[in-house]
C-alpha positions in Angstrom: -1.6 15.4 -7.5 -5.2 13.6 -7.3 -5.4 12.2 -4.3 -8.2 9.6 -3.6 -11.0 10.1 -0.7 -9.6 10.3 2.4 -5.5 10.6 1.9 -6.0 14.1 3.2 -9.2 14.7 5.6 -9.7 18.0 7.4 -13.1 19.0 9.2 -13.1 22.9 8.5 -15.6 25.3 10.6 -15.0 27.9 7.6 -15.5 25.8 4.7 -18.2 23.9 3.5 -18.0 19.8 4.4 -16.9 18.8 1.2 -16.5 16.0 1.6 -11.5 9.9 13.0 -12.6 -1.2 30.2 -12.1 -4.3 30.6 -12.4 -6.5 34.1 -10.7 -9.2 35.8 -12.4 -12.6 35.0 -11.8 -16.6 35.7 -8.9 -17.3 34.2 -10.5 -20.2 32.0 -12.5 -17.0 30.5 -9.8 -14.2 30.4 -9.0 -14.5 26.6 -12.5 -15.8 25.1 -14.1 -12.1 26.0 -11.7 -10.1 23.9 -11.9 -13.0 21.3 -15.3 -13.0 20.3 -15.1 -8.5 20.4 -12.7 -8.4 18.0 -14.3 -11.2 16.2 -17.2 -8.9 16.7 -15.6 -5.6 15.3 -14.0 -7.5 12.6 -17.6 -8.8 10.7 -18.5 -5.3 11.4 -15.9 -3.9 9.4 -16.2 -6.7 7.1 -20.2 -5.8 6.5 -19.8 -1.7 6.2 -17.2 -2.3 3.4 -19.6 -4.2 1.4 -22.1 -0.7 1.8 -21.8 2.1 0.1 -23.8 5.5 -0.3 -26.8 5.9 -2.2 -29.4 8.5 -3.0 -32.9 7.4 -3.8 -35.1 10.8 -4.8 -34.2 13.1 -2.5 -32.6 10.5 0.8 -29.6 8.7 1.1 -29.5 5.1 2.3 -26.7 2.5 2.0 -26.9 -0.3 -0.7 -24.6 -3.3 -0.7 -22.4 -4.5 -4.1 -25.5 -6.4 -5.6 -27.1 -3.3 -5.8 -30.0 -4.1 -3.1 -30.9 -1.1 -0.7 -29.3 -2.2 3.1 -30.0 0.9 5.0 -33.7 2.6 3.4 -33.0 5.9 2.4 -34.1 8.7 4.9 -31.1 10.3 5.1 -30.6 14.2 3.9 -27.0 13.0 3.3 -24.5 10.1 3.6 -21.1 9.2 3.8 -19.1 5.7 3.4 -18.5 3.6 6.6 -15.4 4.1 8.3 -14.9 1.8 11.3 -17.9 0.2 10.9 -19.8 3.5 11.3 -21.2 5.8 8.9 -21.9 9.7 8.4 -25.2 10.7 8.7 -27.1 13.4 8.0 -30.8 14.8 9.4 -30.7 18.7 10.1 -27.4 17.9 12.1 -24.7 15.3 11.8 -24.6 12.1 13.9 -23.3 8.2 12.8 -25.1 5.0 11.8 -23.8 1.3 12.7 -23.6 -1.3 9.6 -27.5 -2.0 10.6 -28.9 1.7 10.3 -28.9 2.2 13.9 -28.4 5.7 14.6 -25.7 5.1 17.3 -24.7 8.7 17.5 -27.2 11.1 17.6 -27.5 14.0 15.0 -25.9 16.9 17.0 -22.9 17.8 15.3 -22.7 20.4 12.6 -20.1 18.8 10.7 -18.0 15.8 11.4 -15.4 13.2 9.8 -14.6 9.5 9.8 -13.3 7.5 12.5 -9.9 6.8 12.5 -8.0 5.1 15.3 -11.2 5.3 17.9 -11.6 8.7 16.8 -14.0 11.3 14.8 -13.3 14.9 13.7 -16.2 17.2 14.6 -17.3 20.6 14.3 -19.8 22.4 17.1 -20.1 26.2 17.4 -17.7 27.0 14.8 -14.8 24.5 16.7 -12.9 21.2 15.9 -12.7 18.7 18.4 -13.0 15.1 18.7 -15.7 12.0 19.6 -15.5 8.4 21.3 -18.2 5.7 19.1 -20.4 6.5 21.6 -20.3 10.1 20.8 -18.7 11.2 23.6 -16.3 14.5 23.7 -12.6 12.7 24.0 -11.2 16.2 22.7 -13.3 19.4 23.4 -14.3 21.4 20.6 -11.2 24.6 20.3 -9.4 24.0 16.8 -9.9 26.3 13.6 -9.3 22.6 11.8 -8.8 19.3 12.9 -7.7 15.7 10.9 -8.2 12.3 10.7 -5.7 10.6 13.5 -3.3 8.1 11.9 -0.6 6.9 13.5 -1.7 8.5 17.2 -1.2 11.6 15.8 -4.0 14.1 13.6 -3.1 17.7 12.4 -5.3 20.2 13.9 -4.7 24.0 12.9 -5.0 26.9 15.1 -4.3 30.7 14.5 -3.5 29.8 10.4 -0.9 27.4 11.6 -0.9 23.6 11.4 0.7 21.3 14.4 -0.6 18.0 15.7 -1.5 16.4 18.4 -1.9 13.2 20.3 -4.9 11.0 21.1 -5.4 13.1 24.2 -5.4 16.5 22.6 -1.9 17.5 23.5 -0.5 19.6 21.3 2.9 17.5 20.3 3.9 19.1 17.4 3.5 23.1 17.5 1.6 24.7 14.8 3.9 26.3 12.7 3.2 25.1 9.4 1.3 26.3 6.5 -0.3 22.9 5.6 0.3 19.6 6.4 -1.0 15.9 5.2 -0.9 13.0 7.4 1.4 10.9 8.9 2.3 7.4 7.5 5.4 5.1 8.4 6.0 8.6 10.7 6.7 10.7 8.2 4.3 13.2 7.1 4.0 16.1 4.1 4.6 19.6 5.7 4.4 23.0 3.9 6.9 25.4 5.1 7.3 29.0 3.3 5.9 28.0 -0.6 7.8 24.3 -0.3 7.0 21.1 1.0 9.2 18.6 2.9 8.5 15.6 5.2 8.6 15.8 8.7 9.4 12.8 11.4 6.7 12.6 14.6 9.3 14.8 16.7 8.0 18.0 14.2 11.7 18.2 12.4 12.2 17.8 8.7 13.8 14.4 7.8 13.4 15.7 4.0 14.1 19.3 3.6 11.5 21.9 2.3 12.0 21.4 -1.7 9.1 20.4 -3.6 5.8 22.2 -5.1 3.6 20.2 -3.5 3.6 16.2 -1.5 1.1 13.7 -1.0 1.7 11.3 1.8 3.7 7.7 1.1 2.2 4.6 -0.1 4.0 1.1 -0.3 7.0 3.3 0.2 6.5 5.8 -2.3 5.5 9.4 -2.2 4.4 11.7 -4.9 6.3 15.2 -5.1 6.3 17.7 -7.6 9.3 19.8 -8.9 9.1 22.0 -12.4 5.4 21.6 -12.6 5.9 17.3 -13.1 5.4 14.8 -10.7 7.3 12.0 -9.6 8.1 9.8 -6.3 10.8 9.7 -3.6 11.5 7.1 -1.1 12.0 8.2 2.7 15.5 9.5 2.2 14.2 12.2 -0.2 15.8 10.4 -3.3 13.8 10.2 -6.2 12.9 6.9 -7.5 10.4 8.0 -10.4 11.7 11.5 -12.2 9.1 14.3 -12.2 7.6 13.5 -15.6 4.0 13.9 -15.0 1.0 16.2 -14.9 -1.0 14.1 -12.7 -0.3 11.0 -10.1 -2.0 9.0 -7.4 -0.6 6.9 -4.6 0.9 3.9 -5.3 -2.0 0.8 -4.4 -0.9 -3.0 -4.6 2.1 -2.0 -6.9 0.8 0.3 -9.1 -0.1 4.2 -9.5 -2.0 6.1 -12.3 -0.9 8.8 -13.8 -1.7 11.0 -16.3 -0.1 12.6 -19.0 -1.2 14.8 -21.2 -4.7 13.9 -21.5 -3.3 10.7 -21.4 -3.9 7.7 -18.4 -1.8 4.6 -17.7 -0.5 3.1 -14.7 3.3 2.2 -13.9 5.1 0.6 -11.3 7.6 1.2 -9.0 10.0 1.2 -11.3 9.0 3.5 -13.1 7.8 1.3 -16.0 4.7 1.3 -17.5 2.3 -1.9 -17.7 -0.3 0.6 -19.2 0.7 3.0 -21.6 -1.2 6.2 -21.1 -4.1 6.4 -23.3 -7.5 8.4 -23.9 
């Protein structure tokens, strides 16, 4: 199944990045403060997804939809804002705010998106986890480590994949072969050669069965039985037979899919309002 950029994130230390206080006040002032932060976070979030990566020569800057340069390249590499922060690259890994400020400085040797407060990184060959101030939250100690959705990222340690909380307690033993991550708590996990869905307490609500599982969208997830792909809902029944050779997640009502050499788009019936073409 294709899945888009960042369904499934993992930072790796042995594979290439291929690219996760407040104070007692008058009362007259106790709600304006957290007003005007979020108010604050939200333009921020509202500018960096109006950026996107660009390379110029040899350097990477950030450009907005009307194609003007933002962010001037200098950058050996960059990835899209997440958070209102972006990946940077110069000899080392660090993050950019929406106006080029290098808020985190270049010190990591890989690293992730933010995701709930948080950012995968990799020092010394070890996964742990950063604050948007780059501070450690989660010391550097996993073989691999995900995005955190939900409270919850998959980290992987001795070839097993668990998860753990926001704290870096392990919650759900490693024990599986892969896993994807959690949404509407249910997540994709690979036991043996077949993947189920398990619930946040680490048991399977649907049994191991399929060839392979993508996380669900819009109450939808992609599985795939006799080589074909289709979609369950959450008790495991399919909805959409395996008829496929390709699928994405279901966005606003629709998923592409492929056929053949073929690509259209259905709903969630089942139905297509683009028959698959060249």
């Amino acid at each position: 199944m294709n899945r888009r950029t960042g369904d499934k994130f993992s930072v790796s230390a042995t594979r290439p990045k291929k690219m996760n206080s407040c104070h007692v006040m008058k009362k007259n002032r106790l709600f304006i403060l957290p007003l005007f932060a979020a108010l604050a976070l939200s333009l921020a979030d509202a500018r960096a997804a109006r950026l996107f990566p660009v390379v110029v020569g040899d350097r990477w800057g950030f450009a907005d939809k009307s194609g003007s340069l933002v962010i001037n390249p200098q950058f050996e590499r960059a990835e899209p804002f997440a958070s209102g922060l972006a990946e940077v690259r110069l000899g080392k890994w660090g993050y950019v705010n929406v106006s080029g400020k290098m808020v985190v400085n270049p010190q990591f040797d890989k690293t992730g998106p933010f995701s709930d407060g948080l950012a995968a990184i990799v020092v010394g060959g070890r996964c742990g986890y950063v604050n948007p101030e780059g501070k450690y939250v989660i010391n550097p100690q996993f073989d691999a480590a995900g995005t955190f959705t939900e409270g919850r990222a998959s980290i992987k340690l001795n070839h097993r994949f668990g998860f753990i909380d926001k704290t870096g307690k392990i919650v759900i033993n490693p024990q599986f072969e892969d896993v994807h991550s959690f949404v509407k708590g249910l997540a994709p996990a690979r036991l043996g050669k077949t993947w189920g869905f398990i619930d946040p307490a680490g048991k399977f609500a649907i049994n191991p069965q399929f060839e392979d599982a993508a996380e669900f969208s819009e109450g939808l997830a992609g599985v795939r039985m006799g080589g074909r792909w289709g979609f369950i809902d959450k008790s495991g029944k399919f909805v959409i037979n395996p008829q496929f050779d390709e699928a994405m997640a279901f966005a606003d009502g629709l998923a592409r899919v492929k056929v053949g050499h073929k690509t259209g788009y259905i709903n969630a019936a089942g139905k297509y309002i683009w028959n698959p073409s060249n």
